[in-house]
C-alpha positions as CSV (number, residue, x, y, z in Angstrom):
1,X,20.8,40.9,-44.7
2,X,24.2,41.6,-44.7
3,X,27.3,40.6,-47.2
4,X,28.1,37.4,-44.7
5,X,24.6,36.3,-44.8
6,X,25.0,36.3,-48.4
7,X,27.7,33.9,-48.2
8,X,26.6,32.2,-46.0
9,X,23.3,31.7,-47.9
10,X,25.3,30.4,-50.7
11,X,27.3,28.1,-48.8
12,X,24.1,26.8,-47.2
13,X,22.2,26.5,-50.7
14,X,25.5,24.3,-52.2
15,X,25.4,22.5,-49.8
16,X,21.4,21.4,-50.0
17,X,21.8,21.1,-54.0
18,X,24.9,18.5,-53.2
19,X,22.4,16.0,-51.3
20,X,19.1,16.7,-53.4
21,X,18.3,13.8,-56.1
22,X,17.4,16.2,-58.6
23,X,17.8,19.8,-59.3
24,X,15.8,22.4,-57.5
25,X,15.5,26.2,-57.5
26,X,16.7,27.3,-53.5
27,X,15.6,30.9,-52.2
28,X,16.1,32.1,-48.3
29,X,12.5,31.4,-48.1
30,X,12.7,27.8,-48.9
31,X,11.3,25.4,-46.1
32,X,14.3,22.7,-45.7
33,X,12.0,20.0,-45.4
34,X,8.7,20.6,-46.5
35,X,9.9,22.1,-50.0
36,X,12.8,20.0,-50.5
37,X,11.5,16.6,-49.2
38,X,14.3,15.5,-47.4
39,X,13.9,12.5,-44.6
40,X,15.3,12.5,-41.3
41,X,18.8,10.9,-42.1
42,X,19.5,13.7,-45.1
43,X,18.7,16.3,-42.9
44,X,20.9,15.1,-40.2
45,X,23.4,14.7,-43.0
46,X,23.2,17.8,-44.2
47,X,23.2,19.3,-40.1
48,X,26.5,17.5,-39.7
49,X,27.9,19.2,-42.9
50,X,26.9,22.6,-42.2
51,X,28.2,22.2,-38.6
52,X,31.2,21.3,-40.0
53,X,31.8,23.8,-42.8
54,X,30.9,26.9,-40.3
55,X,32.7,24.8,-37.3
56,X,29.1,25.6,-35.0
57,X,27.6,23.2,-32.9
58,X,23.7,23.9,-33.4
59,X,22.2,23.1,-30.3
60,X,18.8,20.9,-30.8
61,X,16.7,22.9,-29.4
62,X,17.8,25.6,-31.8
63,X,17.5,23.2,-34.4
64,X,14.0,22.7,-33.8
65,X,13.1,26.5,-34.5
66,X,15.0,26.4,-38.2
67,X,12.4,26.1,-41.3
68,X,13.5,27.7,-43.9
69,X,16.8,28.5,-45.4
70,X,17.1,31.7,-44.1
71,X,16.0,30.5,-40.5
72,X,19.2,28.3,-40.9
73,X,21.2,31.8,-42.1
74,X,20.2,33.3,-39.3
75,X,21.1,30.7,-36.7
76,X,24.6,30.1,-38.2
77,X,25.4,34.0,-38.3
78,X,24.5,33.8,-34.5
79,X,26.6,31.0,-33.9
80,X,30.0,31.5,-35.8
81,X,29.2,35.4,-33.7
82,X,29.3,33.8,-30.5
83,X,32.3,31.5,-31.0
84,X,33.8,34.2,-32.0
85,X,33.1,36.3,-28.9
């Protein structure tokens, strides 16, 4: 992955561990909600804030394909790529 993935990995991670109860160790191959346990509203939480921090609209049927944490990289490189363009 490149250097921006990187970041963005980070940014993505922070903002899991801010809504997680408890501390947990994150990689790129973390599933979002079968690891991490989150229900529906933290995970639309969480959505909203990474929409907002990357300024992406992730469209729900894109959403629907995004398990782990780097599925989510992925997505959002795509994204913030085609806003751009």
């Amino acid at each position: 992955m490149t250097d921006s993935s990187e970041n963005i990995r980070v940014d993505v991670i922070a903002a899991l561990k801010k809504i997680l109860p408890r501390p947990v160790a994150i990689s790129g191959a973390t599933h979002i909600v079968q690891d991490l346990g989150l229900d529906s509203l933290a995970i639309m939480n969480f959505m909203l804030e990474i929409e907002d921090r990357f300024d992406i609209s992730i469209p729900l049927d894109r959403a629907a394909d995004i398990a782990t944490v780097d599925d989510l990289v992925l997505a959002i490189e795509a994204l913030v790529k085609q806003e751009k363009a």
